[in-house]
MARGU-817712 format. One record per residue: residue in three letters; x, y, z of N, C-alpha, C in turn. Coordinates in steps of 0.02 Angstrom, whole numbers, padded with zeros to 5 digits, always signed. Atoms other than C-alpha are relative to their C-alpha. Example, Ala and Ser with C-alpha at 12.3 -4.5 7.8 and 13.67 -1.06 7.14 Angstrom:
! MARGU-817712
ALA+00045-00059+00000+00615-00225+00390+00045+00060+00000/SER-00042-00059-00003+00684-00053+00357-00039+00055+00037/
END
This chain:
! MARGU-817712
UNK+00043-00060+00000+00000+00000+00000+00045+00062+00000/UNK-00028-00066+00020+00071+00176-00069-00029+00050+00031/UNK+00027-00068+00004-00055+00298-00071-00059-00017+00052/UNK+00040+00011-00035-00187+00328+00056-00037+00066-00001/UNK+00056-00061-00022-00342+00459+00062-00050+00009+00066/UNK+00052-00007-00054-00409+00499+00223-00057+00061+00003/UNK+00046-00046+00004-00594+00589+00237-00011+00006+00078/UNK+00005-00023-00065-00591+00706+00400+00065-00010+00028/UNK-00043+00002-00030-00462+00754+00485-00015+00039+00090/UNK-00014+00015-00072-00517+00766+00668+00042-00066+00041/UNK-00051+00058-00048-00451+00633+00803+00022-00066-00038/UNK-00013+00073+00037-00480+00482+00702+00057+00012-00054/UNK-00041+00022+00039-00418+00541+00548+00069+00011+00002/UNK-00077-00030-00027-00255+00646+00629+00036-00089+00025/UNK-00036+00089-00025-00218+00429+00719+00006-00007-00063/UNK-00030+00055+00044-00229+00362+00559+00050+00030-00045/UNK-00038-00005+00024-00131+00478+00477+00079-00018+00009/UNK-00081-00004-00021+00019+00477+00581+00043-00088+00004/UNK+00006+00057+00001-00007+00278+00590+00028-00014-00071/UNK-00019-00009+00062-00001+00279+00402+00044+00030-00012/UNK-00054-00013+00003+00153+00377+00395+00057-00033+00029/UNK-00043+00025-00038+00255+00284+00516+00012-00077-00038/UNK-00017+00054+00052+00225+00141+00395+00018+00003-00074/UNK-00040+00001+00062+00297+00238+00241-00056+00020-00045/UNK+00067-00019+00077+00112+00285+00149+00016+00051+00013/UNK+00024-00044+00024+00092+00416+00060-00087+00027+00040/UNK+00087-00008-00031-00075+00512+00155-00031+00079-00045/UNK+00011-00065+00013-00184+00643+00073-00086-00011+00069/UNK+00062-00016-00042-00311+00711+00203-00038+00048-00038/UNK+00069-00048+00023-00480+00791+00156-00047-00003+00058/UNK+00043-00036-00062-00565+00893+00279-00045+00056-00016/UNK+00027-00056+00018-00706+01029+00271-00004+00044+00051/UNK-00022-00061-00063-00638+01132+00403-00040+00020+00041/UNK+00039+00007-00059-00758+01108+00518-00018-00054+00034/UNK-00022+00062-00044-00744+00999+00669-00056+00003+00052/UNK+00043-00027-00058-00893+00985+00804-00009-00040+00036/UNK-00005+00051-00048-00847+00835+00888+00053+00020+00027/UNK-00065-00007-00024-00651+00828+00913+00018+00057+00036/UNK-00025-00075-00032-00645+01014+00941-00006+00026+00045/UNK+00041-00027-00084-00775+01064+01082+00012-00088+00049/UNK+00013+00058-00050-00737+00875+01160+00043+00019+00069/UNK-00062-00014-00064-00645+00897+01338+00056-00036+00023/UNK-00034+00026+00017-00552+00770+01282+00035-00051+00064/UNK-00021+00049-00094-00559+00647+01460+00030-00055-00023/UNK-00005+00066-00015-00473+00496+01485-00018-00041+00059/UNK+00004-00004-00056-00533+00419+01611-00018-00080-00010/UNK+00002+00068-00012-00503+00225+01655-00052-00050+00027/UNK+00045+00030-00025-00669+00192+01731-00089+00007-00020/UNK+00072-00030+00023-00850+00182+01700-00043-00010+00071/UNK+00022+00012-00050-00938+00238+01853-00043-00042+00033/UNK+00063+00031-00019-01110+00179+01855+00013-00074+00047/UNK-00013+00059-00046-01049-00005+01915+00093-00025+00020/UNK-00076+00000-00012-00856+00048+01932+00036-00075-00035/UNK-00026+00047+00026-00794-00072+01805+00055+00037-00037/UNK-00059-00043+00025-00634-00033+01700-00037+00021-00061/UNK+00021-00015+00060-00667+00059+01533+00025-00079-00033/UNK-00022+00038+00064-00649-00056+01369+00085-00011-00006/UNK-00077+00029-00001-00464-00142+01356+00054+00062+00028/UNK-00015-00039-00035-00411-00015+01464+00082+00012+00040/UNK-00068+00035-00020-00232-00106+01516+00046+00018-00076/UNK-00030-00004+00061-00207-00083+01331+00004+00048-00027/UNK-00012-00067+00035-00262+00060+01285+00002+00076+00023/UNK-00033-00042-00033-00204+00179+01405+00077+00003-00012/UNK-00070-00003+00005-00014+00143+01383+00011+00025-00069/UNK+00002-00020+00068-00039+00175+01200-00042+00066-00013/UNK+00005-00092-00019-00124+00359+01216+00057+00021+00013/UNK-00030-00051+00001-00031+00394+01305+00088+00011-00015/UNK-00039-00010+00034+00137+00357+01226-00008+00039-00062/UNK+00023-00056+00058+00027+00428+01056+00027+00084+00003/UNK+00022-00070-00016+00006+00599+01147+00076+00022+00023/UNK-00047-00008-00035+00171+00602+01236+00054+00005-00057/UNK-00050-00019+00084+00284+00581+01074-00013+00044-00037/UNK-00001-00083+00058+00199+00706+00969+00013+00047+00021/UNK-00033-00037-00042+00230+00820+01116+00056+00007-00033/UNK-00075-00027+00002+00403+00795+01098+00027+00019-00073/UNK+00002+00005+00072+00393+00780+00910+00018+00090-00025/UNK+00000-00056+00030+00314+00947+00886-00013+00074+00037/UNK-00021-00050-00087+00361+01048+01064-00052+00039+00011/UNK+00058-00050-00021+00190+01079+01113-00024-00055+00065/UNK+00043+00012-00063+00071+01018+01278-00057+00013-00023/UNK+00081-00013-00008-00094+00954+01262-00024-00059+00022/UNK+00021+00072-00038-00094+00780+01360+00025+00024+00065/UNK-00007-00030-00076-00124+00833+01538-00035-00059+00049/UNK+00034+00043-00048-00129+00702+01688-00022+00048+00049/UNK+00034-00055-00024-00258+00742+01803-00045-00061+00050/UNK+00058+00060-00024-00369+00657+01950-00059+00032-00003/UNK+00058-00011+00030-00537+00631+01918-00001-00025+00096/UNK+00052+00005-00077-00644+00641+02102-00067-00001-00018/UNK+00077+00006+00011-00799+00554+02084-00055-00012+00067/UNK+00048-00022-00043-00940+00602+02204-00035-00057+00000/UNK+00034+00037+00014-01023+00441+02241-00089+00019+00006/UNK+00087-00005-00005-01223+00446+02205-00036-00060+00042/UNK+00044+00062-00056-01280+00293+02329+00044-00037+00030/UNK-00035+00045-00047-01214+00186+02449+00015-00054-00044/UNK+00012+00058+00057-01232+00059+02311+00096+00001-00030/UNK-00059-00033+00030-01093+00157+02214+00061-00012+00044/UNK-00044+00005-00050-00973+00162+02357+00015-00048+00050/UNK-00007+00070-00024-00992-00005+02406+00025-00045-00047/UNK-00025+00019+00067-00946-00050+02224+00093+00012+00000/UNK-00076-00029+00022-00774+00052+02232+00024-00035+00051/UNK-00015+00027-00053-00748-00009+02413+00025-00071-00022/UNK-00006+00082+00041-00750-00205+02324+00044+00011-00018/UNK-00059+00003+00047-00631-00167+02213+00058+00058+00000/UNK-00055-00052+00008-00517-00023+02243+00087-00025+00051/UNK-00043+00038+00001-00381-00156+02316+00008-00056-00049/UNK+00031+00056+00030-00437-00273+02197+00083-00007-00067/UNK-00050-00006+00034-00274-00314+02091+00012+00017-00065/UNK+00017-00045+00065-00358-00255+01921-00023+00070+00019/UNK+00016-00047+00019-00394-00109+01990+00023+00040+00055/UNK-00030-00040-00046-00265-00045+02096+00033+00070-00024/UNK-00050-00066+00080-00175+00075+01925-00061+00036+00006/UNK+00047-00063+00021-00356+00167+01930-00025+00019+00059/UNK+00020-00014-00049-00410+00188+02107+00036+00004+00052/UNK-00020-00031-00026-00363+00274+02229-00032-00028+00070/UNK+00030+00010-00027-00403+00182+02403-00036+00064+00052/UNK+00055-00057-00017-00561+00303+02505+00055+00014+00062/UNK-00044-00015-00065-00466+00413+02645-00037+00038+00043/UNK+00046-00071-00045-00551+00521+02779+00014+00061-00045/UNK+00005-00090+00034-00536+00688+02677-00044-00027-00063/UNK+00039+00023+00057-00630+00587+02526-00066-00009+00039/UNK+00077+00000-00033-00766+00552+02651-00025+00074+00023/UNK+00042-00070-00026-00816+00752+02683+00012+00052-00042/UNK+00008-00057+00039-00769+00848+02551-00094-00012-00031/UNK+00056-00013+00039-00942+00944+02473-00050-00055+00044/UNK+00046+00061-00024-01041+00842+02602-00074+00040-00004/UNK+00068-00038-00001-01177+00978+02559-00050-00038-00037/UNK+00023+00040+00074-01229+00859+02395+00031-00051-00003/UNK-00026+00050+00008-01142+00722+02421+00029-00060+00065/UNK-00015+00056-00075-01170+00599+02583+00037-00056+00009/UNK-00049+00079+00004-01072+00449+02511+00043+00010-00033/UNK-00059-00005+00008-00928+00515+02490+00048+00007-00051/UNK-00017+00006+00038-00794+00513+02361+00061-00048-00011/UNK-00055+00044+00039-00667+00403+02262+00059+00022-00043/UNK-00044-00035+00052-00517+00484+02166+00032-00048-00021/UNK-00021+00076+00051-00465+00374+01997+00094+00056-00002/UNK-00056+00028-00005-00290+00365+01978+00027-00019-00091/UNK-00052+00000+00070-00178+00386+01798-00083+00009-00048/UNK+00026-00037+00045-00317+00485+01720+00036+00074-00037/UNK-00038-00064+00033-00295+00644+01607-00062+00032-00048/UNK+00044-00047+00063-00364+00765+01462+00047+00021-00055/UNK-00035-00015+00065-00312+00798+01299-00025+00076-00029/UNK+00028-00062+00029-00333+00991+01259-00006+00006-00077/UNK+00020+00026+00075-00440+00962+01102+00039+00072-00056/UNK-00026-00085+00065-00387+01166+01025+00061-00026-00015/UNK-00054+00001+00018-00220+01136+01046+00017-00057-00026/UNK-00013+00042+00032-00200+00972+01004-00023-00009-00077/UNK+00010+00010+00046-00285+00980+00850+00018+00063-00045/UNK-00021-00059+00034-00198+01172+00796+00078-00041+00006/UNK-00061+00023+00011-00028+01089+00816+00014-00078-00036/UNK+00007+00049+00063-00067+00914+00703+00000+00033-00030/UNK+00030-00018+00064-00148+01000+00585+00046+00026-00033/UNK-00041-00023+00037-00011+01111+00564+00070-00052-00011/UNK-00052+00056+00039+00100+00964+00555+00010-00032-00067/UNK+00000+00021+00043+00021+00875+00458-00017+00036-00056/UNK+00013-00027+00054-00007+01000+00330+00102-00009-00045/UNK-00077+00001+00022+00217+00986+00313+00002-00081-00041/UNK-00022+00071-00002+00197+00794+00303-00036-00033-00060/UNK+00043+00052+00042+00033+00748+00187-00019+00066-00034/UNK+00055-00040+00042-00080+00834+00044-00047-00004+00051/UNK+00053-00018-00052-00194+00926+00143-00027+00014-00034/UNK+00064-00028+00026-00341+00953+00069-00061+00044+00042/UNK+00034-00039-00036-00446+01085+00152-00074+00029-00058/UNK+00048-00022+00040-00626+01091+00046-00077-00055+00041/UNK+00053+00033-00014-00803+01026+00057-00008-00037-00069/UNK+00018+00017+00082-00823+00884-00058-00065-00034+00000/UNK+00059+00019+00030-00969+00789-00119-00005-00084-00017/UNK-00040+00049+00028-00982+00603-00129-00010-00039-00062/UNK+00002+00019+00065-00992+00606-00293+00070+00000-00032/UNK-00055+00007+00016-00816+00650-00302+00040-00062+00032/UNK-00040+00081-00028-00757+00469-00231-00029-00056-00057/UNK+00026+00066+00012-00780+00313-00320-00002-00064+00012/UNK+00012+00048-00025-00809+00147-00274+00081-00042-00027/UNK-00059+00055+00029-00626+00094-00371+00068+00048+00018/UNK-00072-00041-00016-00524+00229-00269+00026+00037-00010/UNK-00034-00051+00046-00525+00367-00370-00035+00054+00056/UNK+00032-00079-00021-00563+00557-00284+00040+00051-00034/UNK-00016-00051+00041-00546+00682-00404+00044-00013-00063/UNK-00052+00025+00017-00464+00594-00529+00064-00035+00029/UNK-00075+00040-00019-00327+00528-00431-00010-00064+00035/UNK+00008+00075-00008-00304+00333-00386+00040+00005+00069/UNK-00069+00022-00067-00266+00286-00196-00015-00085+00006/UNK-00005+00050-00028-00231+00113-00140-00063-00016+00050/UNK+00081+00009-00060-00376+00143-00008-00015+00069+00021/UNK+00062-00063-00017-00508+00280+00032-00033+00005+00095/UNK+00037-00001-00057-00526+00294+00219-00073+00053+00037/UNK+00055-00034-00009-00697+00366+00280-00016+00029+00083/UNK-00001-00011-00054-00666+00467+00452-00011+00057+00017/UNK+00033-00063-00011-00806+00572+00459-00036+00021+00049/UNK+00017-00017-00065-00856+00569+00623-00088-00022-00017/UNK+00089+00015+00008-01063+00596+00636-00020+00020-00075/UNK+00017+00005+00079-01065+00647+00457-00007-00058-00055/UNK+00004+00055+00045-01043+00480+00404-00072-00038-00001/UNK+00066+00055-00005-01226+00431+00431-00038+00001-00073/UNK+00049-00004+00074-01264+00492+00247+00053-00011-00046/UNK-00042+00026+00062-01108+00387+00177-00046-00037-00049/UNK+00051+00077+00050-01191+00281+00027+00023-00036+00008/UNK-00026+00080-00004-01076+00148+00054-00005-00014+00079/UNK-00008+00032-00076-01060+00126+00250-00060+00051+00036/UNK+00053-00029-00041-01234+00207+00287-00051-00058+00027/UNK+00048+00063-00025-01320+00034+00320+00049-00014+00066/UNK-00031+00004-00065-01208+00045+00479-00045+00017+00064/UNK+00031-00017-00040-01270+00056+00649+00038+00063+00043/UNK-00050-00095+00007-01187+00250+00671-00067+00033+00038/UNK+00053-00039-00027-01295+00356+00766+00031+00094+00038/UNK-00052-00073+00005-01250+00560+00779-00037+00017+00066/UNK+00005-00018-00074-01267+00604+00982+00014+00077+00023/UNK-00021-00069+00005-01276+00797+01005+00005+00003+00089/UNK-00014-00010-00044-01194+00850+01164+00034+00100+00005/UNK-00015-00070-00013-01166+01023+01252+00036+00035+00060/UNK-00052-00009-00016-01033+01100+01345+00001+00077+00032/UNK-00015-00073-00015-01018+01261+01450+00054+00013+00013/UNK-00081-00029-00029-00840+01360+01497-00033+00058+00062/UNK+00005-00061-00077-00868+01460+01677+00076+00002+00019/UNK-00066-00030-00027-00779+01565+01782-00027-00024+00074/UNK+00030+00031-00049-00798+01520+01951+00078+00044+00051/UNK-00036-00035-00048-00718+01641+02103+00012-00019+00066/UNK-00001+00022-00037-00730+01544+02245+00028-00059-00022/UNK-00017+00060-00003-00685+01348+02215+00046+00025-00050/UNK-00071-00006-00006-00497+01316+02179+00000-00067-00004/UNK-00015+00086-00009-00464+01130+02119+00015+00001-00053/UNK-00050+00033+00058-00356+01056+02003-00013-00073-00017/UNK+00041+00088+00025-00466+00877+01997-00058+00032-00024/UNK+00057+00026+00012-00590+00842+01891-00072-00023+00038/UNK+00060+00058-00071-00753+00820+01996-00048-00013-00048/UNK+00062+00046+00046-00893+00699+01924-00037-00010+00044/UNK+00061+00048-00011-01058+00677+01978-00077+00055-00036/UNK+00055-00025+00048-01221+00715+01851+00048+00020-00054/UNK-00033-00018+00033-01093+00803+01765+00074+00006+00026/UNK-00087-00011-00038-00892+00840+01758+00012+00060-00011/UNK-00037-00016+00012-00795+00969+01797+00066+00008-00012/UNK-00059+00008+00007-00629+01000+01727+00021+00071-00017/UNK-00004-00060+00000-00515+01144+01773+00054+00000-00068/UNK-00036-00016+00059-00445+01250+01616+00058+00031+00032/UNK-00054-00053-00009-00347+01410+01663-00018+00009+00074/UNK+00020-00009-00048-00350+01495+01814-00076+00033+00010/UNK+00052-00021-00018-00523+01513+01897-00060-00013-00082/UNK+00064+00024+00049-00606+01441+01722+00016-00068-00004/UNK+00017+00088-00015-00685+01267+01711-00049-00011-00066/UNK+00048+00017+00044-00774+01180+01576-00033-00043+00030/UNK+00068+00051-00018-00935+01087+01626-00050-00029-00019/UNK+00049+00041+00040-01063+00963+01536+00005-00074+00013/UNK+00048-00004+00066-01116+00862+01463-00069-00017+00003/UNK+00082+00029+00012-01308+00821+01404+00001-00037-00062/UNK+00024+00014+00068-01349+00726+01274-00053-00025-00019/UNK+00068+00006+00053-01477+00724+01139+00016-00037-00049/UNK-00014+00037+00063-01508+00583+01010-00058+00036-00035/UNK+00061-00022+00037-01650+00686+00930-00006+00073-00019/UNK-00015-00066+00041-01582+00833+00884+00061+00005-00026/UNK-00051+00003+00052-01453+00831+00739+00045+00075-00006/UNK-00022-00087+00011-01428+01036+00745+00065+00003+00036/UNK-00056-00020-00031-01263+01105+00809-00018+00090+00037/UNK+00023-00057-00052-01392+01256+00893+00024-00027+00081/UNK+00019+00030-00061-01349+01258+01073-00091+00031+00038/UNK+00064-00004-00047-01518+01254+01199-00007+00024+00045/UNK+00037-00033-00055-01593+01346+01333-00005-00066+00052/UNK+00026+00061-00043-01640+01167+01402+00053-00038+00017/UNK-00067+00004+00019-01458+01104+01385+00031+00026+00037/UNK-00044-00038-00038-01392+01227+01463-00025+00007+00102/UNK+00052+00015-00044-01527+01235+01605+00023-00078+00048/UNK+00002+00086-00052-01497+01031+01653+00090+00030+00013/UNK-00065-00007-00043-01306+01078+01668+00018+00029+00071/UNK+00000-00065-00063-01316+01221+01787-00036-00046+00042/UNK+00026+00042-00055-01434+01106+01883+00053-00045+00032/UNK-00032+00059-00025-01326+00972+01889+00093+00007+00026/UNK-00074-00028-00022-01167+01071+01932-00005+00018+00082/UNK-00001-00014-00087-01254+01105+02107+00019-00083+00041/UNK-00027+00045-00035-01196+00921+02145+00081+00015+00012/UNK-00073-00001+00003-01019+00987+02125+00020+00062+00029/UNK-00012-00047-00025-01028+01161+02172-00055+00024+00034/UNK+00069-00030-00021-01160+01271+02272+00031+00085-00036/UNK-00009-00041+00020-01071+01419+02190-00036+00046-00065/UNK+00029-00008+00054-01162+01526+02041+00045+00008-00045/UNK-00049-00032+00058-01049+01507+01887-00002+00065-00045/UNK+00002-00048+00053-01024+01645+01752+00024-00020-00070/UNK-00012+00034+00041-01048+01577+01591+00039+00037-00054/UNK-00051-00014+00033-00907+01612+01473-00009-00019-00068/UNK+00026+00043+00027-00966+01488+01348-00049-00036-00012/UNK+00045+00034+00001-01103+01388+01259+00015-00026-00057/UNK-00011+00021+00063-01041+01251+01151-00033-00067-00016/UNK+00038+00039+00027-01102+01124+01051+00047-00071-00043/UNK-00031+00038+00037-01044+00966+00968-00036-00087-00032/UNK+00063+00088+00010-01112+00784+00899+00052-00057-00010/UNK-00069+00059-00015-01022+00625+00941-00033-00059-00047/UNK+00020+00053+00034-01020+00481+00829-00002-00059+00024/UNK+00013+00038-00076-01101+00358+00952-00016-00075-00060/UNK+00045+00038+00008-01155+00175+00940-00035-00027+00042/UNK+00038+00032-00033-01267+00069+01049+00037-00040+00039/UNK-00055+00031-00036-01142-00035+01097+00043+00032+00026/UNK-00062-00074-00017-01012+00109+01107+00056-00049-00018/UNK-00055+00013+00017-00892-00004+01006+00000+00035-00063/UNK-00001-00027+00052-00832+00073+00859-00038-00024-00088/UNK+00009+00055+00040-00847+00032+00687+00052+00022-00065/UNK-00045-00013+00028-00703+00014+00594+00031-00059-00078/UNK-00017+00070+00041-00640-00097+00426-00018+00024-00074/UNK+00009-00029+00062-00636-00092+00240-00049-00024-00006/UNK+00069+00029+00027-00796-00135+00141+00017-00068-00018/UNK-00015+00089+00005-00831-00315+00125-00025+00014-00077/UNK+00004+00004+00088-00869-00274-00090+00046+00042-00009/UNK-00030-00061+00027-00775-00113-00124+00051+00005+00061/UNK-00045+00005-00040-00606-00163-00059+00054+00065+00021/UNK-00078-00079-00013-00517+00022-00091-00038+00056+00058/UNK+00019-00024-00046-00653+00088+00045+00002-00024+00069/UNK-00006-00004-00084-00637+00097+00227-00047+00043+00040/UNK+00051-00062-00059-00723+00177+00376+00030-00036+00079/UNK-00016-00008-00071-00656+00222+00544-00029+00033+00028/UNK+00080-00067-00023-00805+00308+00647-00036-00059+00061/UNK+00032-00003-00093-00902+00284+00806+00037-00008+00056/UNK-00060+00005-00078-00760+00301+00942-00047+00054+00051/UNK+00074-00027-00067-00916+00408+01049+00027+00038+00057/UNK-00019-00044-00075-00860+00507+01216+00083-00044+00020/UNK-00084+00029-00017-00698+00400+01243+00070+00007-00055/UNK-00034-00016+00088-00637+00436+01058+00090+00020+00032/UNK-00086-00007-00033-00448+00501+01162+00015-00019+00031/UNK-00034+00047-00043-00428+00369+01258-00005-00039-00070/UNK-00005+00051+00045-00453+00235+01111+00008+00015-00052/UNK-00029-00017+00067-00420+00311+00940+00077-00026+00004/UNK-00057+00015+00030-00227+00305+00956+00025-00072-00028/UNK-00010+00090-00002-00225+00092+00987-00032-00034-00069/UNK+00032+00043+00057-00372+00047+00856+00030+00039-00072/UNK-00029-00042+00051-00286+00182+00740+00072-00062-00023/UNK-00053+00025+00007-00127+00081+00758-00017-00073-00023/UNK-00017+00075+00012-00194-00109+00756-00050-00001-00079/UNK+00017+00014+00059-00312-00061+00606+00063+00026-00070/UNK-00029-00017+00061-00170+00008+00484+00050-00065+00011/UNK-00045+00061+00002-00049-00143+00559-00042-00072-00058/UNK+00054+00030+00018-00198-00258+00497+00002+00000-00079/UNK-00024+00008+00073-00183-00176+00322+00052+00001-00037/UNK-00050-00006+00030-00004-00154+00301+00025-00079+00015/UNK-00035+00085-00018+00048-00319+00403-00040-00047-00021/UNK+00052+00067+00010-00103-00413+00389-00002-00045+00055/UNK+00026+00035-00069-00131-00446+00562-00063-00011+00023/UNK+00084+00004-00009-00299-00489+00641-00021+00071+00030/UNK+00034-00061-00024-00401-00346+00671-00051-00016+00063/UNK+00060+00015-00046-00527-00326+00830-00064-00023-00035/UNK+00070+00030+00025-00682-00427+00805-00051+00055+00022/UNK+00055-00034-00039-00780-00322+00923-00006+00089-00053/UNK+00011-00040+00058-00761-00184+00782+00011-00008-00056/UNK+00000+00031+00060-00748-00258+00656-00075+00035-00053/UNK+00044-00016+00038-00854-00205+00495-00063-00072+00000/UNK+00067+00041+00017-00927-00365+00442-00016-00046+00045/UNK+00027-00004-00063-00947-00411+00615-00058+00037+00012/UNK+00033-00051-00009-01049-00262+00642-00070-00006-00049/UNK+00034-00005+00060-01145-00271+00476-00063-00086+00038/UNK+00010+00067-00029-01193-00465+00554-00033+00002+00044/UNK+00022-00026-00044-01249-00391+00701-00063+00036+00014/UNK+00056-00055+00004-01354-00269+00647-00083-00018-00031/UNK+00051+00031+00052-01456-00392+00534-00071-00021+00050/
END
């Protein structure tokens, strides 16, 4: 494989490019310069999924691989935008905190938890009677900067294409715009639900919303989670969300949106923020929340890498890496995203 065309250059397609370079392709990226996932995301990693405190998805695996991803381009291209960080989660029931209690010696899950200490049992005991848990080798990926310092990378490294195209300009034998690639990758985030070729997918576009406050009183450098997260930016500003809507496709933000945040920020603060911000974005979700990734099972010069959903910077760099090994080596690819897995699934 020579030549390679990637469509979208947010998170996904920035992994596969640099993936694809490190194995010697040729990459042209095509992007329509507008991003409304990758950009407004707050870009968490975070090793756990609260509700029944289990680990995220291959989580042993694909933590060490972020964050080597994030940590090399750093040094690569002398910028900062992979920031470790503890996440303090506010438990919501005795239930919850009898969950973390189980397992926070537990030998899978000693790298993400943090065992409970007297000062975890009384912070914010205004909204929060059962106490808290702080995870352990979390972080954030500052989506601006990280994606103003690729971009301008990769504009040195690949044909950048910066337009809105049409998919009439692709064809099913590899051609866009006249020119022939080896393979056509499709990493359009929630736009891909009106691919013609990988629209019989189970893709679903998840609109989520995002405030930036200032906040003059509280002073913390963790992440606090409960209803919602905060995560501190600069000094004395915090970004806080999310909500999400599967039934509204718009990139308007809401009155109602904005409304459930502020509610749900009095579990974290009793303070009144000052909103700085009202942003908007749509995640390319699935049901499962596994991705869906793989060339077409007819039209072998197409591909699609899309639904990585709210975790998209913790797991892009790994499936970025084992799907181009897959087409350059010809190694096995994940089943659990797999295309015609998925396609099988859906029937």
């Amino acid at each position: 494989m020579q030549k390679v065309a990637i469509v979208g250059a947010g998170l996904s397609g920035i992994c596969l490019a640099y993936e694809f370079l490190n194995k010697g392709v040729q990459v042209t990226l095509i992007d329509n310069g507008i991003n409304h996932s990758s950009k407004v995301a707050a870009g968490m990693i975070n090793p756990l999924v609260f509700r029944r405190m289990t680990k995220s998805w291959r989580i042993d695996e694909m933590l060490p691989a972020a964050e080597s991803f994030y940590r090399n381009l750093e040094l690569s291209l002398h910028q900062t935008f992979y920031h470790p960080i503890t996440i303090r989660r506010f438990f919501s029931s005795q239930q919850e905190r009898d969950f973390w209690i189980e397992k926070q010696n537990q030998v899978d899950f000693v790298n993400y938890m943090h065992p409970i200490s007297k000062d975890d049992e009384v912070i914010h005991p205004h909204a929060n009677q059962f106490g808290s848990g702080r995870v352990k080798n979390a972080a954030h990926v500052s989506a601006h900067d990280f994606l103003a310092a690729t971009h301008n990378d990769l504009k040195q490294k690949t044909t950048f294409i910066t337009e809105h195209c049409a998919y009439s300009d692709f064809t099913e034998k590899g051609f866009f715009k006249g020119v022939n690639y080896d393979l056509i990758v499709f990493a359009e985030g929630y736009l891909g639900i009106d691919n013609p070729w990988f629209n019989h997918l189970p893709l679903t576009q998840t609109k989520g919303e995002t405030l930036t406050i200032a906040l003059s009183e509280m002073n913390t450098t963790e992440s606090l989670n409960r209803k919602c997260f905060l995560l501190p930016l600069d000094e004395n500003t915090y970004k806080i969300g999310s909500n999400y809507s599967w039934n509204d496709p718009s990139l308007n933000p809401t009155e109602e949106a904005k409304q459930l945040i502020l509610d749900n920020f009095t579990y974290l603060s009793q303070e009144t923020p000052v909103i700085q911000a009202h942003d908007v974005g749509i995640r390319p979700t699935t049901v499962d929340r596994r991705p869906i990734i793989g060339v077409h099972p007819e039209h072998k010069k197409l591909a699609v890498f899309n639904g990585l959903g709210a975790k998209g910077y913790l797991i892009a760099p790994l499936l970025a890496k084992e799907f181009v090994e897959s087409l350059i080596d010809g190694t096995t690819f994940n089943k659990e995203c797999d295309i015609i897995q998925r396609i099988k699934s859906h029937k």
